[in-house]
C-alpha positions in Angstrom: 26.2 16.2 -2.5 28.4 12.9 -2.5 31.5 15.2 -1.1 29.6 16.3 2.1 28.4 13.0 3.0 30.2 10.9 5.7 30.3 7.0 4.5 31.0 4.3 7.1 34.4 2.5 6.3 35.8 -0.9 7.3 36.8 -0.2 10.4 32.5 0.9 11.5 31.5 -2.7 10.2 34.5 -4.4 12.5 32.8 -2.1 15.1 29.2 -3.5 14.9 30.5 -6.9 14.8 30.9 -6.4 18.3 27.9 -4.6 19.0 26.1 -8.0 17.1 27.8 -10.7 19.4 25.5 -13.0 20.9 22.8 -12.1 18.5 23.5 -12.5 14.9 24.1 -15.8 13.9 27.0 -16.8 11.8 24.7 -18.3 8.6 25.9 -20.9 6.6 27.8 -21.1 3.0 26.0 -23.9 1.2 26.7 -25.1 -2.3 25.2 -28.2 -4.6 26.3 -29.2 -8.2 23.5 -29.0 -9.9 23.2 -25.4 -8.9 27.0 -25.1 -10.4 25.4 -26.8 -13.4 22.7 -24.7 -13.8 24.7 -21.6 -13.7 27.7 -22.6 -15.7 29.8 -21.4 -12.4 30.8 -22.1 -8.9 28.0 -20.5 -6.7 28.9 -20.0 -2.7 25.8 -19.8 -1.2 25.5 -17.8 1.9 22.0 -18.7 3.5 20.9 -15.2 5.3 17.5 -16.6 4.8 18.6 -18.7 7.9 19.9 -15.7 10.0 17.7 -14.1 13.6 14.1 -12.9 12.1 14.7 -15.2 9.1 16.8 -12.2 7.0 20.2 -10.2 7.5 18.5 -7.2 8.5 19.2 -8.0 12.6 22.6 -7.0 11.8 21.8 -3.3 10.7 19.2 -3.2 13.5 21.1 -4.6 16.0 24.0 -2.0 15.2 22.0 1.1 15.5 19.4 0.6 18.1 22.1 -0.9 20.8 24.1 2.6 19.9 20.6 4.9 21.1 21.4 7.0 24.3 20.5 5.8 27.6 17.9 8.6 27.7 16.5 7.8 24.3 15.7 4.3 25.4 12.1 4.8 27.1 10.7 6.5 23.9 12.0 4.0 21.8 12.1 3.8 17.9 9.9 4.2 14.9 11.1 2.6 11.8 9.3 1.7 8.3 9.7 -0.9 6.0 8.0 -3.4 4.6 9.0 -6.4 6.9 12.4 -7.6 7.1 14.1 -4.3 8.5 10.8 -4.2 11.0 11.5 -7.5 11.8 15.3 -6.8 12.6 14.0 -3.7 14.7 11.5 -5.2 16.5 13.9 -8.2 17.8 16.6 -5.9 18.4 14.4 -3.3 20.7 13.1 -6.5 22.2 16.3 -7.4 23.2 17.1 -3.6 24.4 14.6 -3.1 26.3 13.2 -0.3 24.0 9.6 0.1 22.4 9.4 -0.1 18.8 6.7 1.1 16.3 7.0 -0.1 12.5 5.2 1.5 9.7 4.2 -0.6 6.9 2.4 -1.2 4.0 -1.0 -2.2 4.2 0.1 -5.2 1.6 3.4 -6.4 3.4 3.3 -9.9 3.8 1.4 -11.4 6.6 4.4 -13.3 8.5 6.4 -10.4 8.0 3.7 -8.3 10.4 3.4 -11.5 12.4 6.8 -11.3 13.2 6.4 -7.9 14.5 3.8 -8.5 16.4 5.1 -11.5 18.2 8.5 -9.5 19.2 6.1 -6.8 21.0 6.5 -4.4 18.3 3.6 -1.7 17.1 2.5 -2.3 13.9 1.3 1.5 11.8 -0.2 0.4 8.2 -0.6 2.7 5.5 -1.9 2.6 1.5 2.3 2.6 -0.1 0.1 3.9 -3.1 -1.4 7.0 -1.8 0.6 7.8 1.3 4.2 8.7 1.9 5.7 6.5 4.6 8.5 8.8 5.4 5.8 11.5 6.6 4.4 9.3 8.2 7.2 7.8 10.6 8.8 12.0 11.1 4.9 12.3 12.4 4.6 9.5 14.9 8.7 9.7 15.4 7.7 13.2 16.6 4.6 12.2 18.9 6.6 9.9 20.4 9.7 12.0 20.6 11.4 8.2 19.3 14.4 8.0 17.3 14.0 7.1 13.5 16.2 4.0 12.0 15.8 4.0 8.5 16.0 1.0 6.4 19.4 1.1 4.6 20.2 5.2 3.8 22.2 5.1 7.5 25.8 5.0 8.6 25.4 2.5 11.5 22.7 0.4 9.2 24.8 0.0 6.6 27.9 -0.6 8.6 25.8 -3.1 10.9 25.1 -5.4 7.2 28.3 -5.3 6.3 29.1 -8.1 9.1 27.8 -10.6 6.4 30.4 -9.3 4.4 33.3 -10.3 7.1 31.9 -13.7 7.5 31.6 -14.2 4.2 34.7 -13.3 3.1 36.4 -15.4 6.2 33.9 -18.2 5.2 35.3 -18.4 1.5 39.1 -17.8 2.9 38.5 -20.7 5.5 37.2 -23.2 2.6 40.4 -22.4 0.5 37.7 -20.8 -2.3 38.2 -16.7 -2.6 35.5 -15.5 -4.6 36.0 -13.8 -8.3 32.4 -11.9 -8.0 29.7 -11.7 -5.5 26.2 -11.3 -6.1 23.9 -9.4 -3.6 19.8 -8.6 -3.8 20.1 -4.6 -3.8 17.2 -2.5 -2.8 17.8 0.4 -0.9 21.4 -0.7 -0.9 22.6 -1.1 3.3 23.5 -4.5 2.7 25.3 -5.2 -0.9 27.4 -2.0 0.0 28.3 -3.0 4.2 29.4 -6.2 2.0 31.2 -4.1 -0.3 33.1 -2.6 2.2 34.4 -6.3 4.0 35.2 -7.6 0.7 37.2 -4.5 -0.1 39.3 -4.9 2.6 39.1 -8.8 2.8 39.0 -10.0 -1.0 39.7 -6.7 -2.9 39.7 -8.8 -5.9 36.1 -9.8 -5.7 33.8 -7.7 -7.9 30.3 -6.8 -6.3 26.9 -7.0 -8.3 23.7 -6.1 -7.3 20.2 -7.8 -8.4 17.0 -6.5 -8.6 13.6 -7.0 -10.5 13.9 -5.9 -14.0 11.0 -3.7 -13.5 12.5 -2.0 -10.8 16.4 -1.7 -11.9 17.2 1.9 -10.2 20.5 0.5 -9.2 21.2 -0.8 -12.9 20.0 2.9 -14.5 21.9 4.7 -11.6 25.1 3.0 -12.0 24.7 3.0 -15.6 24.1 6.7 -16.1 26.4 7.9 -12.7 23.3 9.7 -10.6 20.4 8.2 -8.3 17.4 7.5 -11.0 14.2 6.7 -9.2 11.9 3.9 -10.7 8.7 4.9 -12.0 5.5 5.1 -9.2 3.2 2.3 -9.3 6.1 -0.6 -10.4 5.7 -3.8 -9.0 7.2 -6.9 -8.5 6.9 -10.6 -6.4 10.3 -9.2 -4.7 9.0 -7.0 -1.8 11.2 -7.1 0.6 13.9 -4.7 -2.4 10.7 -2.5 -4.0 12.7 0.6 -2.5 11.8 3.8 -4.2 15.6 4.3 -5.9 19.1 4.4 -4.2 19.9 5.7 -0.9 22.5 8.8 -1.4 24.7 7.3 1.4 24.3 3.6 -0.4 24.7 5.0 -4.2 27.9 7.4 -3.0 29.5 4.1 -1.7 27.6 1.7 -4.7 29.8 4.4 -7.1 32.9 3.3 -6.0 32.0 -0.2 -4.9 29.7 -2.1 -7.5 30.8 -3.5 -10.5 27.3 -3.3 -12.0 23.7 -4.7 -11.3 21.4 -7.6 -13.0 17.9 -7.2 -14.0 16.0 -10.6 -13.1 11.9 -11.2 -13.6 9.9 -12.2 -11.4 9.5 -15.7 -12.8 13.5 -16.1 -13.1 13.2 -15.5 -9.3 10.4 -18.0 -8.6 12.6 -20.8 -10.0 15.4 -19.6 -7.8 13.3 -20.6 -5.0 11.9 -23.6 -6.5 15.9 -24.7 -6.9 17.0 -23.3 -3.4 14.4 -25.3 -2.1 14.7 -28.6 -4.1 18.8 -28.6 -4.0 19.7 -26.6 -0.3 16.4 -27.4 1.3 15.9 -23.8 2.5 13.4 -21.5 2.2 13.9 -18.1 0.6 11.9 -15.3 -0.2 10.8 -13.6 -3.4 13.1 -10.5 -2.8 15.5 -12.2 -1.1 16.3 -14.9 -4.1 17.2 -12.3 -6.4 21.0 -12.8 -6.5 20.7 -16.6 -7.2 17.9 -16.2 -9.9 20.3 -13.2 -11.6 23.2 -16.8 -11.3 20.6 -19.0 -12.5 18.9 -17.3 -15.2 21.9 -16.7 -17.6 25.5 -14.9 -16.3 27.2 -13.0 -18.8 30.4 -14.7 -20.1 32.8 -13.0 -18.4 31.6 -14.8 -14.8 31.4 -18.2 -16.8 33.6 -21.2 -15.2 34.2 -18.2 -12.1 33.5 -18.8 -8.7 30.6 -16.9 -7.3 29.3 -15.5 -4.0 25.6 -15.4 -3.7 23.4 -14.3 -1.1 20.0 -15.1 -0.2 18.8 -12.5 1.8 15.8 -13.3 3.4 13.7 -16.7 4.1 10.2 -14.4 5.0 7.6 -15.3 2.6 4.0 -16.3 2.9 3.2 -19.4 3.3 0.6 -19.5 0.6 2.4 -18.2 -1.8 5.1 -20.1 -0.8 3.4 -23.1 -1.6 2.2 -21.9 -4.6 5.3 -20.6 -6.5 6.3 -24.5 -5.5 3.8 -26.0 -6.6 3.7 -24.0 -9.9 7.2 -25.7 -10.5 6.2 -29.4 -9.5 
């Protein structure tokens, strides 16, 4: 199936850098020594959890809804996820002009819906247990007669991510610091492999690594045994915002070529992450979205020992109470 696929390549993410401009932010690479400490490594800390919508999924959002047809515009788009890529489509239709109805789970965080909500978007819920949410957008997509951007398995989504790639890559070059490995929360895939793609071209000498929750390590098994494994129904974890069912085929054909592996984290490695991303960078990040740092945090194999590493924190969008909770839990 891989053969017949068509992947986006450098040149589509320099593409919807343009498309983004005036919209995505350029986020911040932060650092602190008692991170490097921690880790036993230089970690170069790109803040995405301080990007438009409070994650990096704008940039995929931005990419594909400003390239819908002038006569597509009035019907608008239907999307699912379970917050970030809804808020990222909801802004970016906003901003277009274009309705926008988001599917989500009946158990997606409540800021994430509030974010929805406040950018005009329609909010669909439905039981992620007992109902399949891709049946459900092709329904109302077809109602509607709306165009369907999916979450990360998309040419132009993927392509779109990849912008944090170019910045980061430029960001590291500017400080004088190339990186040796990079390490990216993975769920469905879009943005660790739009990443992949900038470094390639950029800093083909970084290696890319995914992180995920140990109880949900499809990229790990895929990678591992060279075809898309799904994870088992029913497996949970604190990390919403990557609980994707298994790899994407456009994201796993590129994540083949592209990854150098993936790291299994738990959910409480990933609650200290944000305990110390809080403490020592004084930014919020969410469960999901802290899963690269807690993977740097929580013991690196020794081949990235004494190495300098990328690290991105994907997303700031996380409850409140359970913000202050996981914090509290640490104090």
């Amino acid at each position: 199936m891989t053969q017949t696929l068509t992947l986006p390549a450098f040149e589509d993410v320099l593409a919807a850098e343009q498309r983004q401009r005036g919209v995505v932010r350029e986020t911040p690479v932060l650092s602190h020594p008692a991170l490097d400490e921690a880790a036993g490594a230089e970690l170069l800390i790109k803040a995405e959890c301080l990007q438009v919508t409070g994650s990096f999924k704008i940039r995929g959002a931005m990419n594909r809804l400003a390239q819908v047809p002038p006569e597509g515009k009035a019907a608008g788009v239907v999307a699912f996820s379970s917050g970030n890529h809804a808020q990222g489509v909801a802004r970016a239709a906003r901003l277009l002009g274009m309705p926008a109805l988001i599917v989500m789970p009946s158990d997606a965080p409540q800021v994430k819906v509030d974010g929805v909500l406040a950018d005009g978007g329609e909010v669909y819920l439905y039981d992620r247990n007992t109902e399949n949410r891709e049946e459900i957008c092709a329904r109302l997509a077809a109602e509607r007669g709306a165009a369907i951007v999916p979450s990360y398995d998309d040419f132009d989504i993927i392509a779109g991510q990849g912008t944090a790639g170019l910045e980061f890559a430029r960001q590291a070059e500017a400080m004088g610091k190339p990186l040796d490995h990079l390490i990216s929360p993975a769920g469905g895939g879009g943005l660790i492999n739009g990443v992949a793609l900038a470094f390639g071209q950029l800093s083909p000498a970084t290696k890319i690594w995914a992180a995920e929750p140990e109880a949900h390590d499809d990229w790990a098994r895929s990678l591992e045994a060279g075809e898309i494994l799904a994870n088992a129904p029913g497996t949970r974890s604190i990390c919403d915002a990557i609980l994707t069912p298994q790899p994407g085929y456009l994201t796993f054909a590129l994540g083949q070529r592209q990854l150098a592996g993936a790291f299994r984290v738990s959910d409480e490695d990933v609650r200290e992450a944000m305990r110390m991303a809080f403490r020592y960078l004084r930014v919020v990040a969410e469960p999901g979205g802290s899963a690269a740092l807690a993977a740097a945090l929580s013991g690196l194999p020794e081949a990235l020992k004494g190495k300098r590493i990328g690290i991105i924190v994907s997303g700031g969008n996380v409850d409140a109470a359970q913000y202050a909770a996981i914090l509290g839990a640490g104090a």
